[in-house]
CHARMM internal coordinates of N, CA and C (Angstrom, degrees):
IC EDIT
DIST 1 N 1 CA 1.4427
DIST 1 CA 1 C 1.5215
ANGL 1 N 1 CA 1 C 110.38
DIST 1 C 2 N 1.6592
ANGL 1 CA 1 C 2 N 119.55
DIHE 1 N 1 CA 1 C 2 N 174.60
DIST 2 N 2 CA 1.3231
ANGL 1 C 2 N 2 CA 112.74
DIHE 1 CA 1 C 2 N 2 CA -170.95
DIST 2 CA 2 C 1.5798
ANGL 2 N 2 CA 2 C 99.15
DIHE 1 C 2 N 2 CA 2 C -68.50
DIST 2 C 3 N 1.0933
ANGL 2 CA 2 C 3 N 129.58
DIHE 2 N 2 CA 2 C 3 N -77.75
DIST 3 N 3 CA 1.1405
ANGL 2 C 3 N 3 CA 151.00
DIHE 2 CA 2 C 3 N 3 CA -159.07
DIST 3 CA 3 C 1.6311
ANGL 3 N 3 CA 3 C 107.41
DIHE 2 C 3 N 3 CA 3 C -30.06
DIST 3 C 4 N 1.5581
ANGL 3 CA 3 C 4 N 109.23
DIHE 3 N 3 CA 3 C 4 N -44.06
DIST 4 N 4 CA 1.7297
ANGL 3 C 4 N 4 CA 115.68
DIHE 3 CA 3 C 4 N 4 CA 167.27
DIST 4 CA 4 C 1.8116
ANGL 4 N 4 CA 4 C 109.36
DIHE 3 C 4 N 4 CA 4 C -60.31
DIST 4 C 5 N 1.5498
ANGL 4 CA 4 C 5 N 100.70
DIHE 4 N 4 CA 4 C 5 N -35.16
DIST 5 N 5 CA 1.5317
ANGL 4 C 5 N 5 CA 89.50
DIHE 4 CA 4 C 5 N 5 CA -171.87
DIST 5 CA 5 C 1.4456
ANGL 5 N 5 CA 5 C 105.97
DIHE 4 C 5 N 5 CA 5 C -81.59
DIST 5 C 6 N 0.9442
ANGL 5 CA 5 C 6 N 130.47
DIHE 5 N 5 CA 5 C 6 N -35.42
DIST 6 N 6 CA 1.6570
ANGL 5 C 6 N 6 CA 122.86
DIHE 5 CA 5 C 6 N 6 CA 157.65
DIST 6 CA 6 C 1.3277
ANGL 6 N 6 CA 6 C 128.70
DIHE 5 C 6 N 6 CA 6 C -27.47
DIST 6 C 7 N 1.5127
ANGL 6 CA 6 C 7 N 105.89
DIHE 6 N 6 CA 6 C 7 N -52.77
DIST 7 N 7 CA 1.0743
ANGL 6 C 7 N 7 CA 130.04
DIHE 6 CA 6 C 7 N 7 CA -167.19
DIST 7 CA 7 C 1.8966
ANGL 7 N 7 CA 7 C 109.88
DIHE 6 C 7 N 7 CA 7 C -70.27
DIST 7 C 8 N 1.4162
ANGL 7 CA 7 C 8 N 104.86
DIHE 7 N 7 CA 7 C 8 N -23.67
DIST 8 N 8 CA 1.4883
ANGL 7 C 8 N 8 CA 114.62
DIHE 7 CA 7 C 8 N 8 CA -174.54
DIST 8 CA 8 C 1.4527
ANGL 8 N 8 CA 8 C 105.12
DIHE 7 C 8 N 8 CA 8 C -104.79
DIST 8 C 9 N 1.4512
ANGL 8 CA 8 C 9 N 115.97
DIHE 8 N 8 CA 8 C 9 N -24.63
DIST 9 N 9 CA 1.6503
ANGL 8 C 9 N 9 CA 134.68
DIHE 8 CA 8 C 9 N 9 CA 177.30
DIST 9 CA 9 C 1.2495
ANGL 9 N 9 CA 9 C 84.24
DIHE 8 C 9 N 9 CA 9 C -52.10
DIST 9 C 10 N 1.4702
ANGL 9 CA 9 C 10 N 129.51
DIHE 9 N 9 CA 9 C 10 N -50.37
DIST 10 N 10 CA 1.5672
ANGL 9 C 10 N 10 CA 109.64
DIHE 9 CA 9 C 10 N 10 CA -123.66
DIST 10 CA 10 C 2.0042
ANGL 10 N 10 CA 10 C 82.40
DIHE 9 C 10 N 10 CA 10 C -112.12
DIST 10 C 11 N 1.5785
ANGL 10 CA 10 C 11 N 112.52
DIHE 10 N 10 CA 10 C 11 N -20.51
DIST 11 N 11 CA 1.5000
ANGL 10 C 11 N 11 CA 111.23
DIHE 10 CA 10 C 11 N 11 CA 161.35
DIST 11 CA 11 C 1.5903
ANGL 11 N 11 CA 11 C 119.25
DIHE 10 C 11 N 11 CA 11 C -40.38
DIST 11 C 12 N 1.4312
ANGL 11 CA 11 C 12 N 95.44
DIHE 11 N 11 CA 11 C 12 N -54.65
DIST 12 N 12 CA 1.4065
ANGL 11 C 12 N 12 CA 105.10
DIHE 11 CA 11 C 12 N 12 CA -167.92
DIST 12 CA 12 C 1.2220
ANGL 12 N 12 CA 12 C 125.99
DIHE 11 C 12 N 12 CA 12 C -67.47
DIST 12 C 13 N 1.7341
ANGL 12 CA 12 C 13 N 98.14
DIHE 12 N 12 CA 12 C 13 N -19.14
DIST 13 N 13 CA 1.4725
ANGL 12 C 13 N 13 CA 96.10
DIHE 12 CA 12 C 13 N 13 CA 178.48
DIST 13 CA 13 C 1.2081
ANGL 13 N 13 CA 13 C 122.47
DIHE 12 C 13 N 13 CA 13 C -88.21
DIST 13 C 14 N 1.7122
ANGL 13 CA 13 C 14 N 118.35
DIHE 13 N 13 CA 13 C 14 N -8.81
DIST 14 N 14 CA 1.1814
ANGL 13 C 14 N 14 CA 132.98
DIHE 13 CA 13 C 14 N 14 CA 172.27
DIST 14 CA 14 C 1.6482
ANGL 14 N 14 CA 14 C 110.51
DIHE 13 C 14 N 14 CA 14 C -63.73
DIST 14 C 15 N 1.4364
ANGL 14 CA 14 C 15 N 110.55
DIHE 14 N 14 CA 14 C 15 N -20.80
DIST 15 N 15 CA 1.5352
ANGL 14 C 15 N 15 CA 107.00
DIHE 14 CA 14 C 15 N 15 CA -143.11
DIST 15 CA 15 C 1.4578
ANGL 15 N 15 CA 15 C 81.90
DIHE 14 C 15 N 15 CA 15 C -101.15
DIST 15 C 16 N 1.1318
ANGL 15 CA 15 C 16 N 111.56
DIHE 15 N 15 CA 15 C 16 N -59.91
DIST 16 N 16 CA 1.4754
ANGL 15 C 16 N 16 CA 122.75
DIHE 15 CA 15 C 16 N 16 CA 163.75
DIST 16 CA 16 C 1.7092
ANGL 16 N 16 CA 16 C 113.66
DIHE 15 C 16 N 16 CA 16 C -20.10
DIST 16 C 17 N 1.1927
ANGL 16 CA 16 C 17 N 115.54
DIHE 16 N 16 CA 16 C 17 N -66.50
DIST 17 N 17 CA 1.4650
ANGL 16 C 17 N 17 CA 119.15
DIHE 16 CA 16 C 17 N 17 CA -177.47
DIST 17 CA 17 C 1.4466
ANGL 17 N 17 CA 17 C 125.17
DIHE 16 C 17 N 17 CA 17 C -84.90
DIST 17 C 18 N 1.3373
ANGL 17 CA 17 C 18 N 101.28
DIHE 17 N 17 CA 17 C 18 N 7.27
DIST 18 N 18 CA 1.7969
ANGL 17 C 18 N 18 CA 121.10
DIHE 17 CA 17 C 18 N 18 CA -176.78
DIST 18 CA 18 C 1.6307
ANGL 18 N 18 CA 18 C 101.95
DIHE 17 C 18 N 18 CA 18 C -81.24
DIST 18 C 19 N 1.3187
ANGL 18 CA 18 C 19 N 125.42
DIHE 18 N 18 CA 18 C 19 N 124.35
DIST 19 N 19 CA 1.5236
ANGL 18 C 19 N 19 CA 123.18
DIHE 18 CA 18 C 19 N 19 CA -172.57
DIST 19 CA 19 C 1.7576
ANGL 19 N 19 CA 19 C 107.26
DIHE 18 C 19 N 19 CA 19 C -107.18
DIST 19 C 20 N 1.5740
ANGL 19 CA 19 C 20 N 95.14
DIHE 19 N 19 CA 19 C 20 N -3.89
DIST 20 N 20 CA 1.7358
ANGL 19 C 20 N 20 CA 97.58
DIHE 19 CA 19 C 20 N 20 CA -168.02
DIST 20 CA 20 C 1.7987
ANGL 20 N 20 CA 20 C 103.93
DIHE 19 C 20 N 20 CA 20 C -121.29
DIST 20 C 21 N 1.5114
ANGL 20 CA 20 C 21 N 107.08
DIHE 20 N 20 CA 20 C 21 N -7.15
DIST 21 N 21 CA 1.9038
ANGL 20 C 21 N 21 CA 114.84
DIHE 20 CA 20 C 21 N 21 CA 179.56
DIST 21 CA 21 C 1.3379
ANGL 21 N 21 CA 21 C 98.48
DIHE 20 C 21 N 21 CA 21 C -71.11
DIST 21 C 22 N 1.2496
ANGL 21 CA 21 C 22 N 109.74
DIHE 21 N 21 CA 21 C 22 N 139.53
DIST 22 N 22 CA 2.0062
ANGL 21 C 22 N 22 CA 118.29
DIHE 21 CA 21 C 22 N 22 CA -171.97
DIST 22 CA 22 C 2.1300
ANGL 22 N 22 CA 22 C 88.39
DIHE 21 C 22 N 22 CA 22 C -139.67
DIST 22 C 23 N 0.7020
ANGL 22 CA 22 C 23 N 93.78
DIHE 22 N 22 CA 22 C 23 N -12.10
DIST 23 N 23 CA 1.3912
ANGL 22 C 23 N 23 CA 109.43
DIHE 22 CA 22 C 23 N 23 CA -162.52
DIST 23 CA 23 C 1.5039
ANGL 23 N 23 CA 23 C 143.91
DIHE 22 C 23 N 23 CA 23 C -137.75
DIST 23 C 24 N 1.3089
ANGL 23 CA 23 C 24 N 130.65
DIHE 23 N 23 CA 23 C 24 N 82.94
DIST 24 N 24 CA 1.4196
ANGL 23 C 24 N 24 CA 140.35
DIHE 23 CA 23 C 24 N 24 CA -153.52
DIST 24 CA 24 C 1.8843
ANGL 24 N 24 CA 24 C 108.48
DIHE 23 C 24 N 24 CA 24 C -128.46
DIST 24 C 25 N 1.2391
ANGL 24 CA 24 C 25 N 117.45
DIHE 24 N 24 CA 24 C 25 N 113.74
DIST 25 N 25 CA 1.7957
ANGL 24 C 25 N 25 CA 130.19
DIHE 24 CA 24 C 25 N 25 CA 174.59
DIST 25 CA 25 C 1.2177
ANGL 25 N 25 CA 25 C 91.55
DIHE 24 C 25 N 25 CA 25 C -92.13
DIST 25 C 26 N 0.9272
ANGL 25 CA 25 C 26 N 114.68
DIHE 25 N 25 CA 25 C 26 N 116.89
DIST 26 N 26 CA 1.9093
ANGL 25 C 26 N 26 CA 113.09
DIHE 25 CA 25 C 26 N 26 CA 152.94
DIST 26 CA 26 C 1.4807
ANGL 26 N 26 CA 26 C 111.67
DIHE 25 C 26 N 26 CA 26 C -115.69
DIST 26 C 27 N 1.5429
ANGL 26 CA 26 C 27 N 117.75
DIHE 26 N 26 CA 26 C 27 N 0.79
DIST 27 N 27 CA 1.4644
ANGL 26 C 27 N 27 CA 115.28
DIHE 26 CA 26 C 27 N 27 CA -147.98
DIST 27 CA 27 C 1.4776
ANGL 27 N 27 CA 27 C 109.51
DIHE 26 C 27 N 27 CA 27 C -70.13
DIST 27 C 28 N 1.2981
ANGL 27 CA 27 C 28 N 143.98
DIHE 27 N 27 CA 27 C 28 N 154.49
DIST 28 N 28 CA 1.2993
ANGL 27 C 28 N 28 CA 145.01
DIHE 27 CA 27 C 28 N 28 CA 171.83
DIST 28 CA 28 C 1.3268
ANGL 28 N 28 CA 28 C 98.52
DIHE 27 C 28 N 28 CA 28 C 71.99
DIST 28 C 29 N 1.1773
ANGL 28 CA 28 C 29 N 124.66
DIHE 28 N 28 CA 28 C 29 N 83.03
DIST 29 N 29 CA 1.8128
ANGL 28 C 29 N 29 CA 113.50
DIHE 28 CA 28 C 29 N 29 CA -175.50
DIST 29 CA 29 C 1.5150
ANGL 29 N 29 CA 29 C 107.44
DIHE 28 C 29 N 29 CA 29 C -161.28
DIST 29 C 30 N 1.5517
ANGL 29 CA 29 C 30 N 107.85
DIHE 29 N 29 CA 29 C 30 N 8.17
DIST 30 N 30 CA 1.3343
ANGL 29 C 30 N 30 CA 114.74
DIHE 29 CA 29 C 30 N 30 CA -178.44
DIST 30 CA 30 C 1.4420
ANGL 30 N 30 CA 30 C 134.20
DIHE 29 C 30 N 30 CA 30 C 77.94
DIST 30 C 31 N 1.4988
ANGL 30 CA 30 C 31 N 116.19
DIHE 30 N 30 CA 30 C 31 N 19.73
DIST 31 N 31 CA 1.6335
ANGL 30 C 31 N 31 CA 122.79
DIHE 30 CA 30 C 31 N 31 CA -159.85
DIST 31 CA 31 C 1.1096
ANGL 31 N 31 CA 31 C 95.72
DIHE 30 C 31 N 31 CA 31 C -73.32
DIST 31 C 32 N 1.5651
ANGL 31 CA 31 C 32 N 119.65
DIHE 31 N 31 CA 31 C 32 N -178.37
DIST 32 N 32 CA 1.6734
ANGL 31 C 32 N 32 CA 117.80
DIHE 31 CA 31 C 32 N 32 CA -166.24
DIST 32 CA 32 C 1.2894
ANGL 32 N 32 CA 32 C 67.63
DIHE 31 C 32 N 32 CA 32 C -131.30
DIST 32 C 33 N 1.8598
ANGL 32 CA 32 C 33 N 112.98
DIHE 32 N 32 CA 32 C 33 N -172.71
DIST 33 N 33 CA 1.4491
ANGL 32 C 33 N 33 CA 125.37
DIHE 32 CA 32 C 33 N 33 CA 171.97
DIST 33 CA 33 C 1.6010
ANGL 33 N 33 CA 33 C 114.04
DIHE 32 C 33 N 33 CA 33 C -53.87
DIST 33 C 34 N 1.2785
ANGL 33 CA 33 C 34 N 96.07
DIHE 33 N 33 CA 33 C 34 N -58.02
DIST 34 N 34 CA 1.6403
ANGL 33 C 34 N 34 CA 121.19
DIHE 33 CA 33 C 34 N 34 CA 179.37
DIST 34 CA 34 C 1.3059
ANGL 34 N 34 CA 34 C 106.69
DIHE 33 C 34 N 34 CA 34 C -24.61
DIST 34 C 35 N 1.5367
ANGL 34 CA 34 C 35 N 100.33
DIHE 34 N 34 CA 34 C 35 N -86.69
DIST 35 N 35 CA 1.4713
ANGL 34 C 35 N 35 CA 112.05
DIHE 34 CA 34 C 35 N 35 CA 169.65
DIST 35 CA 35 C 1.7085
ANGL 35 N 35 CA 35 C 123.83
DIHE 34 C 35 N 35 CA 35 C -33.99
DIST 35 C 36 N 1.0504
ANGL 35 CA 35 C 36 N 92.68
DIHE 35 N 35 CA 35 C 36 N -38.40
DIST 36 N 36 CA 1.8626
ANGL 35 C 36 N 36 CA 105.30
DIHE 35 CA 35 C 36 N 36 CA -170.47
DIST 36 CA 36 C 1.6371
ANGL 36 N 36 CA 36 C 97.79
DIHE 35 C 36 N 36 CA 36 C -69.52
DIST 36 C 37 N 1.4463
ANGL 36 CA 36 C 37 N 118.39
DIHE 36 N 36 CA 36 C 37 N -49.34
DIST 37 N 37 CA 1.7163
ANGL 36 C 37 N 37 CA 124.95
DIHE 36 CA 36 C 37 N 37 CA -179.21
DIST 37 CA 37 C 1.6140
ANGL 37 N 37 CA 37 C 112.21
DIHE 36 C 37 N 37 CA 37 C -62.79
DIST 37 C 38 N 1.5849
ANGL 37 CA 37 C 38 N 124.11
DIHE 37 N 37 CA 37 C 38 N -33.55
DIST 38 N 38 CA 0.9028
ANGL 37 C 38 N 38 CA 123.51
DIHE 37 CA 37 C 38 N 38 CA 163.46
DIST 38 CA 38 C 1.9667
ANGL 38 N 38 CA 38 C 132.14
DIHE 37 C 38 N 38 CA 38 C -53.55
DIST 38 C 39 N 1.8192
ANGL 38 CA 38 C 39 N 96.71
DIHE 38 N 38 CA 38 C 39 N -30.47
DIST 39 N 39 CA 1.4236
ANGL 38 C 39 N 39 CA 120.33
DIHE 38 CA 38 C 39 N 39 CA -168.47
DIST 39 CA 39 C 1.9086
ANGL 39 N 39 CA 39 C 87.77
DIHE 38 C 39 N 39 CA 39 C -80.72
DIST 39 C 40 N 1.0107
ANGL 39 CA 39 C 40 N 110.22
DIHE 39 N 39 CA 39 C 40 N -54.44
DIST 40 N 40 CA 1.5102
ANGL 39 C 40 N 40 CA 130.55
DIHE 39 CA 39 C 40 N 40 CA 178.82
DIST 40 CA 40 C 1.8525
ANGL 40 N 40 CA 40 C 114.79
DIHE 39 C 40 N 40 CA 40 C -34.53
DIST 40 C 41 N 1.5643
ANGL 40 CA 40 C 41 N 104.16
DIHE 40 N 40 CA 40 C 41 N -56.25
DIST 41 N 41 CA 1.2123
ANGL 40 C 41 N 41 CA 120.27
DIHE 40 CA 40 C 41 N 41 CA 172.48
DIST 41 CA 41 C 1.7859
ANGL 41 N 41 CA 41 C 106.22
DIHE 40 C 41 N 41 CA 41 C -60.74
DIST 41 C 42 N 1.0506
ANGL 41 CA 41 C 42 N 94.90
DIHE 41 N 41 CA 41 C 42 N -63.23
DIST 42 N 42 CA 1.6259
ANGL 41 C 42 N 42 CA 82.87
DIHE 41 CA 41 C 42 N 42 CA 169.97
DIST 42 CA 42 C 1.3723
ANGL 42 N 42 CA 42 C 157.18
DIHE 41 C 42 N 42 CA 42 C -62.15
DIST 42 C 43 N 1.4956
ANGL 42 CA 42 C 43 N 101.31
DIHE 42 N 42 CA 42 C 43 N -14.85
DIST 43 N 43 CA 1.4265
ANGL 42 C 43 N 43 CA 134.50
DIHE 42 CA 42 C 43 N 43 CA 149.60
DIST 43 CA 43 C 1.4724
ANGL 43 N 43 CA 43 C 124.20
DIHE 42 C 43 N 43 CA 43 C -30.10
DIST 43 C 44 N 1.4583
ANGL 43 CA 43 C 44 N 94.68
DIHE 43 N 43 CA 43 C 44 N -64.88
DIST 44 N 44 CA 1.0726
ANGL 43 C 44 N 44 CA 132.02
DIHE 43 CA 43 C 44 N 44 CA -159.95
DIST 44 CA 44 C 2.1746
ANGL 44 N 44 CA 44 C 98.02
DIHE 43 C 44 N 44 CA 44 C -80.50
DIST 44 C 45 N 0.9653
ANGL 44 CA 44 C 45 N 104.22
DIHE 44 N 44 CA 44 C 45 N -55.22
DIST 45 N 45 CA 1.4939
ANGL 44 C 45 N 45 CA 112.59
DIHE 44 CA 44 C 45 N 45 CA 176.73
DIST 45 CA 45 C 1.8233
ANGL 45 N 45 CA 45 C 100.13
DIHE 44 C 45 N 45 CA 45 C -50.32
DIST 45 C 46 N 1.3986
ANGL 45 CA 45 C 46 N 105.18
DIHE 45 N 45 CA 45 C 46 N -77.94
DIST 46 N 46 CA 1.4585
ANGL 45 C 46 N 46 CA 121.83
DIHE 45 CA 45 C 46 N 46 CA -160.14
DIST 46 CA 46 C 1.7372
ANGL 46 N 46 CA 46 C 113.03
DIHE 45 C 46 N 46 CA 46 C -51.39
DIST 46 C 47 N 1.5104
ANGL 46 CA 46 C 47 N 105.90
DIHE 46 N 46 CA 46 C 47 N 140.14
DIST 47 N 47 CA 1.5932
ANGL 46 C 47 N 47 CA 122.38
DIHE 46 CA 46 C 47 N 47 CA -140.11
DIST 47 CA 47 C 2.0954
ANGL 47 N 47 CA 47 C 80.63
DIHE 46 C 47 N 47 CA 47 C -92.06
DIST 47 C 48 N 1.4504
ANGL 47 CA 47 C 48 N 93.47
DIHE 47 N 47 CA 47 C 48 N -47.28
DIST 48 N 48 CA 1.7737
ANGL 47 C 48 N 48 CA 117.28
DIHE 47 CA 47 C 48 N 48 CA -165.96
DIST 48 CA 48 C 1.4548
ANGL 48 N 48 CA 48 C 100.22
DIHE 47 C 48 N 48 CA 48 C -57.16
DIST 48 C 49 N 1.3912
ANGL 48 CA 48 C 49 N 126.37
DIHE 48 N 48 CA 48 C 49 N -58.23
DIST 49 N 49 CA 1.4733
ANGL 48 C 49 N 49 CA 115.21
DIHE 48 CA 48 C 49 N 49 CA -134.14
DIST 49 CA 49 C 1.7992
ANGL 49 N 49 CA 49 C 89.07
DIHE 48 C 49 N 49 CA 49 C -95.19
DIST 49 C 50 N 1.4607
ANGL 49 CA 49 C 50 N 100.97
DIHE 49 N 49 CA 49 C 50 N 129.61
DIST 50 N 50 CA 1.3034
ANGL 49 C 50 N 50 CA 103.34
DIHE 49 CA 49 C 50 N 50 CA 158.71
DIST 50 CA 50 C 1.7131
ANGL 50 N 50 CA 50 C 124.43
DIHE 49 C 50 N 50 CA 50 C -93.72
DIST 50 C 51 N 1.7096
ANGL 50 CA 50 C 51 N 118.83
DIHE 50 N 50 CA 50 C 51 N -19.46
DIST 51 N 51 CA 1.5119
ANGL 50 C 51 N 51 CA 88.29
DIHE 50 CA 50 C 51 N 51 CA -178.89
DIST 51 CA 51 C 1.9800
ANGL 51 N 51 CA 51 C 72.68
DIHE 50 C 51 N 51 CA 51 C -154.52
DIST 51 C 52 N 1.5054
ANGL 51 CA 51 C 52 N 82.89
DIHE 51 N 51 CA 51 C 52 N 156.57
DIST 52 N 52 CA 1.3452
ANGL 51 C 52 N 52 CA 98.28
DIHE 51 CA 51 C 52 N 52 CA -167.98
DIST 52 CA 52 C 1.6896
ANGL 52 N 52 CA 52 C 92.21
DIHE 51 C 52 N 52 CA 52 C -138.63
DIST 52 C 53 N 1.6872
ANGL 52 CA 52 C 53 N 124.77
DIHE 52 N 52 CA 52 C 53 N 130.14
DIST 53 N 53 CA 1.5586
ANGL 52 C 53 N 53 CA 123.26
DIHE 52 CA 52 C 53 N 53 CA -174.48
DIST 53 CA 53 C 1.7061
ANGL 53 N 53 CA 53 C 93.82
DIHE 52 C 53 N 53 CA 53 C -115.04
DIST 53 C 54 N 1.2024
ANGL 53 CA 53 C 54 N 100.75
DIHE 53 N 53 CA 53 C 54 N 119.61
DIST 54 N 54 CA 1.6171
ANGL 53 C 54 N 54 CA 98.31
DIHE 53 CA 53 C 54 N 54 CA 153.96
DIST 54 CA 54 C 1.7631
ANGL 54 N 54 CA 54 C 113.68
DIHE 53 C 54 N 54 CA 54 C -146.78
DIST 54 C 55 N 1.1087
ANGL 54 CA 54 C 55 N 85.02
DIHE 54 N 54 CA 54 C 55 N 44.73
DIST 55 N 55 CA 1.7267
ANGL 54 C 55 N 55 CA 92.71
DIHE 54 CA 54 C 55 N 55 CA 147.29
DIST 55 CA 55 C 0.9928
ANGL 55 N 55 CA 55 C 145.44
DIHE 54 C 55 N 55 CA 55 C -71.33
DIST 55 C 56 N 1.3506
ANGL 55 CA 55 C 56 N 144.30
DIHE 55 N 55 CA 55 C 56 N 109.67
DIST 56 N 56 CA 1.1726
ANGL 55 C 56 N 56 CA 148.84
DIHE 55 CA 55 C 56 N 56 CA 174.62
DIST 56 CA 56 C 1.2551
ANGL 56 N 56 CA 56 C 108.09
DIHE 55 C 56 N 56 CA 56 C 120.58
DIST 56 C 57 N 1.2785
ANGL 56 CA 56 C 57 N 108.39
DIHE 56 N 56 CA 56 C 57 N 27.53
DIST 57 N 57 CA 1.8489
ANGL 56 C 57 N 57 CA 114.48
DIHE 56 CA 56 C 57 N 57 CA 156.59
DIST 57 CA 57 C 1.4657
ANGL 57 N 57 CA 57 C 130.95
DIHE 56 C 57 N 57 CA 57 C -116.96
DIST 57 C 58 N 1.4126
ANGL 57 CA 57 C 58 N 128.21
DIHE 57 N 57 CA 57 C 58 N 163.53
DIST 58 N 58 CA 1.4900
ANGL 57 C 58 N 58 CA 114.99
DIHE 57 CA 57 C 58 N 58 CA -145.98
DIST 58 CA 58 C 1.5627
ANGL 58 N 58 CA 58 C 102.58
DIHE 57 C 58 N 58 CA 58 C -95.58
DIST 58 C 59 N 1.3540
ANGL 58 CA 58 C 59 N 116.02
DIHE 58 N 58 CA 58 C 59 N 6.78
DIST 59 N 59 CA 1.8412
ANGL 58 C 59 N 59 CA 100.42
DIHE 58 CA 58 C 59 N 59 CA 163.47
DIST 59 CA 59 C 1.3261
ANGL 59 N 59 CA 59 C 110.73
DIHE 58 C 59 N 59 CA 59 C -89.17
DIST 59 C 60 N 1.3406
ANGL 59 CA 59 C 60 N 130.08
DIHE 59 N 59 CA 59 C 60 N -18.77
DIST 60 N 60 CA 1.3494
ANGL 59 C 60 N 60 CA 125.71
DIHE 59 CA 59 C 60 N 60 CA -179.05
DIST 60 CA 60 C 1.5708
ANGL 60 N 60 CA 60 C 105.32
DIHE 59 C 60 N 60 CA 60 C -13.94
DIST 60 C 61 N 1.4826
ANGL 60 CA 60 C 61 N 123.02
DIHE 60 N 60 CA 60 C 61 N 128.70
DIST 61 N 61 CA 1.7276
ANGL 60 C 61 N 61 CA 97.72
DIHE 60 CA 60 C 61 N 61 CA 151.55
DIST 61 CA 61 C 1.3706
ANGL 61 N 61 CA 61 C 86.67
DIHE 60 C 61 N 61 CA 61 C -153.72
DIST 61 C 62 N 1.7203
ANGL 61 CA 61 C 62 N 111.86
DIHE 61 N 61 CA 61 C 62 N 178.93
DIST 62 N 62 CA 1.4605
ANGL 61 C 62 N 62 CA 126.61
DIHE 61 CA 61 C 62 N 62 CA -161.28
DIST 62 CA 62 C 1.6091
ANGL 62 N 62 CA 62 C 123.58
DIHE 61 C 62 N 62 CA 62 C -53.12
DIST 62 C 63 N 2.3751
ANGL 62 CA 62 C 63 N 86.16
DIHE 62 N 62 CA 62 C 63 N -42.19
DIST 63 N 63 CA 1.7671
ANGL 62 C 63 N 63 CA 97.24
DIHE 62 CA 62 C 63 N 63 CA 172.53
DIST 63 CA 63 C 1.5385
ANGL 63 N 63 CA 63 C 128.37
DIHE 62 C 63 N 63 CA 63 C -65.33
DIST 63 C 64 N 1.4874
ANGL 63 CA 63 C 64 N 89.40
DIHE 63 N 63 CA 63 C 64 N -22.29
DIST 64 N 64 CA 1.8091
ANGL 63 C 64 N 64 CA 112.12
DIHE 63 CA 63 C 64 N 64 CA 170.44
DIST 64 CA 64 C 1.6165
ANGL 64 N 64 CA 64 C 105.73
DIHE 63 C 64 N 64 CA 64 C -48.76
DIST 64 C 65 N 1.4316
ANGL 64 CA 64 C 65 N 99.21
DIHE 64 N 64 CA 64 C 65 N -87.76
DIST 65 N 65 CA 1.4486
ANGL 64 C 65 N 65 CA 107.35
DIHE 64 CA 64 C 65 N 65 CA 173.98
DIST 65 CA 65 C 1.4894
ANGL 65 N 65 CA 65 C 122.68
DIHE 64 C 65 N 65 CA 65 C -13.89
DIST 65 C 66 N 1.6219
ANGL 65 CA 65 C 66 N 105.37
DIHE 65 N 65 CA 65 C 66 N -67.93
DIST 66 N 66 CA 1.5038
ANGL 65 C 66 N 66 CA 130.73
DIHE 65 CA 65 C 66 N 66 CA -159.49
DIST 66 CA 66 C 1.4831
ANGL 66 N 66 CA 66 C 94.68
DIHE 65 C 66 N 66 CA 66 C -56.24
DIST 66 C 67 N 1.5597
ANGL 66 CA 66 C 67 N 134.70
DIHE 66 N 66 CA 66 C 67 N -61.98
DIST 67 N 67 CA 1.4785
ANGL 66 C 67 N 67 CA 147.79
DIHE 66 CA 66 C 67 N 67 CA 175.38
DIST 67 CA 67 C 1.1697
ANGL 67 N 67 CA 67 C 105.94
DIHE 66 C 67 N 67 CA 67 C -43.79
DIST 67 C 68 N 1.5491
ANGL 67 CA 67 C 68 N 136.22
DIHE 67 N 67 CA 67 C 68 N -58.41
DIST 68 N 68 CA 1.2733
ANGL 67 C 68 N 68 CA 131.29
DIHE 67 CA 67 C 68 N 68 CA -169.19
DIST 68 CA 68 C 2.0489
ANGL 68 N 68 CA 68 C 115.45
DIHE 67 C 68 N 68 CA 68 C -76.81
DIST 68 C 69 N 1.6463
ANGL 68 CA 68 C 69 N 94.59
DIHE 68 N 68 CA 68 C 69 N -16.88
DIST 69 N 69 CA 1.5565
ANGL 68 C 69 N 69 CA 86.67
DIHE 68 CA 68 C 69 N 69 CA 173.16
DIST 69 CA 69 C 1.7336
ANGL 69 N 69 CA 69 C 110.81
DIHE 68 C 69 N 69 CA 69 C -98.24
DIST 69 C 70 N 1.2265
ANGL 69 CA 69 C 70 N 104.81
DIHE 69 N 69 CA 69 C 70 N -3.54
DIST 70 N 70 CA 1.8693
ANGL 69 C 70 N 70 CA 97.74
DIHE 69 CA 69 C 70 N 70 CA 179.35
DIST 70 CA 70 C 1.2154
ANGL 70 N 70 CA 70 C 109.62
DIHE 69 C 70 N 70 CA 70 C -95.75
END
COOR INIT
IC SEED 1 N 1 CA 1 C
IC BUILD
């Protein structure tokens, strides 16, 4: 729903602008794909965070994976 994607919009931008986060669990927490591609994008941006877990939620999917390991 909107209100969750806000709610992760405005995660990401924290995580994104965090210079001292090395470290983020999200796993089991209910993300959808959406949400999960959004976590993904930021991954990928952020200089700080070395490992980010979100396993064990139901957007997981293969293209997910494939994006976040290249």
């Amino acid at each position: 729903d909107e209100k969750s994607i806000h709610i992760i919009t405005n995660l990401c931008r924290f995580i994104a602008r965090n210079k001292n986060l090395i470290h983020a669990d999200f796993s089991h927490t209910g993300l959808n794909e959406q949400m999960l591609w959004y976590f993904g994008r930021t991954m990928r941006r952020t200089q700080s965070l070395r490992s980010l877990h979100l396993s064990g939620n139901p957007g997981i999917t293969l293209r997910l994976k494939q994006y976040l390991v290249t």
